[in-house]
N, C-alpha and C positions, 0 to 999 in steps of 0.2 A: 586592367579591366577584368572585373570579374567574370568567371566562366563556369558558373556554378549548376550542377549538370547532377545526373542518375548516379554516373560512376562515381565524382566525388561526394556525393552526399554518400555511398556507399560505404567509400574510403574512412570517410570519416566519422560514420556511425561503428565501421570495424576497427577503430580506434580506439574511442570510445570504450566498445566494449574489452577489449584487450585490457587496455590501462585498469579500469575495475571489475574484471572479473571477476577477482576474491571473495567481495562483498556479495556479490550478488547471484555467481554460480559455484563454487567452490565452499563457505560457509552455510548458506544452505543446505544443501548435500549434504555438510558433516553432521549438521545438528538433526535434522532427518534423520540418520543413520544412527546414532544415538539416541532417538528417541523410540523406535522402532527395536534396536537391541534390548534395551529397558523392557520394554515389553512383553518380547519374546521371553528373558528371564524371567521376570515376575509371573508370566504365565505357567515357566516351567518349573517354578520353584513354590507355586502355591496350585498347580493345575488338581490336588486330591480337594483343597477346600475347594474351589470353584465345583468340581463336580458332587461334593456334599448338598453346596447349599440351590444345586438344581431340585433339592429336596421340598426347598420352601415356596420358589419364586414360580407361578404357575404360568403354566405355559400359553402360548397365542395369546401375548397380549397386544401383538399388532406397536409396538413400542418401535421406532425405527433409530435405535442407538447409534449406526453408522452415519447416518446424516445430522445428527445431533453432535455429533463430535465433528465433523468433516466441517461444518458451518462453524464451529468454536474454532479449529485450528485455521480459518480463513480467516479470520477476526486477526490473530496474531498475524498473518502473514501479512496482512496490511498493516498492522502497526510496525511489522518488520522492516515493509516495504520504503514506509512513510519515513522511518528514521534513517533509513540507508539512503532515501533518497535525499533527504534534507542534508546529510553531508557529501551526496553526491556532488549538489549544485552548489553548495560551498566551495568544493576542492576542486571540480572539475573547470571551474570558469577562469582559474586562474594555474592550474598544473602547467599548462604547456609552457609557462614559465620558467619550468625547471630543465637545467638541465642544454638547455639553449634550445630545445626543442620546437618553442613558437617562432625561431629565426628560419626554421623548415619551414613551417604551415604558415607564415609570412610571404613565404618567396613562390607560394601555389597561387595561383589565378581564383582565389578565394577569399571574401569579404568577412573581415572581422563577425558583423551580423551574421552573416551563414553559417560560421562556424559560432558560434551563439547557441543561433537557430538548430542547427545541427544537435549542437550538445543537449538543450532541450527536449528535442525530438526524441532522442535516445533515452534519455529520462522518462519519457511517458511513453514507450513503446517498448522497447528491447527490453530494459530491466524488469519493468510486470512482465514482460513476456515469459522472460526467466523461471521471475517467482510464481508465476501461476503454473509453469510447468512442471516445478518443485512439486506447486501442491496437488494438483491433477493426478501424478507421477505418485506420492502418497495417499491420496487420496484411492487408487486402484489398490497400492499397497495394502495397506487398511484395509481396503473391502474384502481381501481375499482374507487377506491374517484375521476379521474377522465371523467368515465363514468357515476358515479353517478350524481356529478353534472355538466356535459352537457346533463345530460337528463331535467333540469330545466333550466339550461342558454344556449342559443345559443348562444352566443360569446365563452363560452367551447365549447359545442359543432363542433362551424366553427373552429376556430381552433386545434382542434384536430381529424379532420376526416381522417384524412391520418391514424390512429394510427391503426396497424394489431400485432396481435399475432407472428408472424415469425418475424417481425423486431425485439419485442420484444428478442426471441430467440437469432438471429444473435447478438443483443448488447451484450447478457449477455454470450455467448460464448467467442466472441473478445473480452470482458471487462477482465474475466478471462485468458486468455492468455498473456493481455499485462500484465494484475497485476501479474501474475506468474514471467513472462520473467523480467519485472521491478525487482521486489525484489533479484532474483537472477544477476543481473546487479549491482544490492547496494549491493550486500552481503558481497564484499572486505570490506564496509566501516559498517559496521554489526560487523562484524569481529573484525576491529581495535577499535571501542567503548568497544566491550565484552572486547578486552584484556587491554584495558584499566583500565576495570571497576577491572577487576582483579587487577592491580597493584596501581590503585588511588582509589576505591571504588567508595565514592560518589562524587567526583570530577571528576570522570571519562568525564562526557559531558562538563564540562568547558575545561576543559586539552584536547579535543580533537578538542573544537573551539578556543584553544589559539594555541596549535601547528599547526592546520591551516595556520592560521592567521602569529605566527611568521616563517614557513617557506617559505610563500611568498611574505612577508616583506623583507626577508633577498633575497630571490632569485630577487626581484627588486631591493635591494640596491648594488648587486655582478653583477648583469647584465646592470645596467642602466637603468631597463625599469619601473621606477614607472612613468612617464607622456607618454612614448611613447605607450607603449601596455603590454598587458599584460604577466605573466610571463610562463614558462610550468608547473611549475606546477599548478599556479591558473588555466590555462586555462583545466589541465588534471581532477582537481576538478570538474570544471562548467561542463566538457563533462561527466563527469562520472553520475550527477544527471540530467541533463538535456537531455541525448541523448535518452531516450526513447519517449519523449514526443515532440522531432526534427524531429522524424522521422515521429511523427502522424501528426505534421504540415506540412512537405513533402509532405505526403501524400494528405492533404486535398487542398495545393497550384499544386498538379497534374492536368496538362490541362485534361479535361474529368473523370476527380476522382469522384467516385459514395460514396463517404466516404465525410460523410458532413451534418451540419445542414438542408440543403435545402432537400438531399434527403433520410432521414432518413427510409423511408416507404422501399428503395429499397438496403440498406446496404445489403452484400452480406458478412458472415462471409469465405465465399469459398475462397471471394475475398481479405480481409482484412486479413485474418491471413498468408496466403504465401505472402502477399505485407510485412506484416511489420517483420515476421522473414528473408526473405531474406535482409533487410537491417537492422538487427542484426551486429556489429564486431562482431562474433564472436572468434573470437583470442582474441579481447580482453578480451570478457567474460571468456573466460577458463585464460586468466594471472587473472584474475580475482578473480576467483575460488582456485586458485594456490595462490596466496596471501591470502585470507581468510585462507585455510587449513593450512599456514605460522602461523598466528594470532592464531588460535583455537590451534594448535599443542605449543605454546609456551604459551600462558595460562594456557594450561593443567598442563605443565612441571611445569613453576610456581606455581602452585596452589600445586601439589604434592611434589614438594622438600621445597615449604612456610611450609605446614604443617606439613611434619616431619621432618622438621628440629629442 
């Protein structure tokens, strides 16, 4: 009988994160720390042009360069996020296999699904957790590295005088929201890698971009549309990764949209987060969620009648 409880969903979220730390707290960190070095040299090795050409660029232009790049490098961390995670829930649904390790987490008072459930969980909590703290973490970085050096070069300094604390705030609020709302929009396809990974292992991510691939091959050669257009389902794939980041182009092609490189200083998270959850599908998102819990529900099943059988 299962006895699935606070402690061991704890146990087993710090498992979890043990087994893939690498990927998601330790790789990080490095490529940060090398990105950041980079910097510092290039600064110090061209810091006489930088303060030449504060000769040209005129001062107070109210330009907020720190939030302009802070919002670029959250762009990456989600694509960082989303590819680590995609092989997260490929390897992690079927690792415990190695090793004899699932004959421990067998013999706990813990239902295949919960420990599914679990690993899921982990997936859309602990690791953004991580990565956002990564970027937070550089993001302070940054801000100081670049007040430090516009306190020596006025070309930093001119264009970055727009940069205020509250912008900063509103970014890293909105940034958190779409990355939340994103992940749980992929999670149908989270889902279908994890049960993959169950039934192919380490094949899991090829088999899930060959099946891809030959179901919309075949839907073009049954419909006719490999030169006319596209097929429904290629085109339900491309909406499905693409529609979060449709809607921030939307938003930024808005006649009068205050969400934008130009006016970074005056970003309004009031304004941004009711702009882009109301142009959410939602329906679609919960058929969404409804298919995921489809994949993780049939994983489970797998994994428990594979093993005692």
């Amino acid at each position: 009988m299962s006895s699935y409880n606070l402690a061991s969903a704890k146990t087993l979220l710090r498992k979890e994160f043990i087994e893939h730390k690498t990927a998601f707290l330790y790789v990080p960190g490095i490529l940060m720390g090398l990105l950041f070095l980079a910097f510092f040299v290039a600064v110090w090795r061209n810091g006489a042009q930088l303060g030449m050409l504060g000769n040209v660029i005129a001062h107070g232009e109210g330009f907020d360069l720190f939030a302009m790049l802070y919002s670029g490098s959250l762009a990456v961390w989600l694509g960082y996020l989303t590819l680590m995670l995609f092989f997260y829930f490929a390897a992690s649904f079927h690792v415990d296999r190695k090793n004899n390790s699932l004959l421990f987490w067998k013999s706990l008072p813990v239902s295949d699904l919960e420990i599914m459930a679990t690993k899921t969980l982990a997936g859309l909590t602990v690791f953004p957790a991580i990565i956002m703290f990564w970027a937070f973490l550089g993001a302070i970085i940054g801000y100081i590295s670049l007040n430090t050096v516009g306190a020596f070069s006025p070309v930093i300094s001119s264009i970055n005088s727009g940069t205020s604390f509250w912008a900063f705030i509103n970014v890293q609020v909105s940034a958190m929201v779409f990355i939340i709302t994103s992940l749980l929009w992929y999670l149908p396809l989270f889902a279908f890698a994890g049960l993959l990974g169950v039934l192919l292992r380490n094949w899991a991510v090829p088999a899930f971009i060959l099946i891809v691939a030959m179901i919309s091959a075949l839907e073009s050669i049954l419909t006719f549309s490999m030169l006319s257009r596209q097929g429904v389902f290629e085109q339900m794939i491309e909406d499905r990764l693409s529609a979060p980041f449709e809607i921030i182009r939307s938003m930024l092609n808005q006649p009068g949209s205050r969400v934008g490189p130009d006016t970074f200083e005056i970003v309004s998270m009031a304004e941004f987060i009711p702009g882009f959850l109301s142009q959410i599908d939602w329906v679609q998102m919960s058929l969404g969620w409804a298919i995921a819990a489809i994949f993780i529900y049939v994983a489970s099943e797998y994994r428990r009648r594979r093993i005692e059988s």
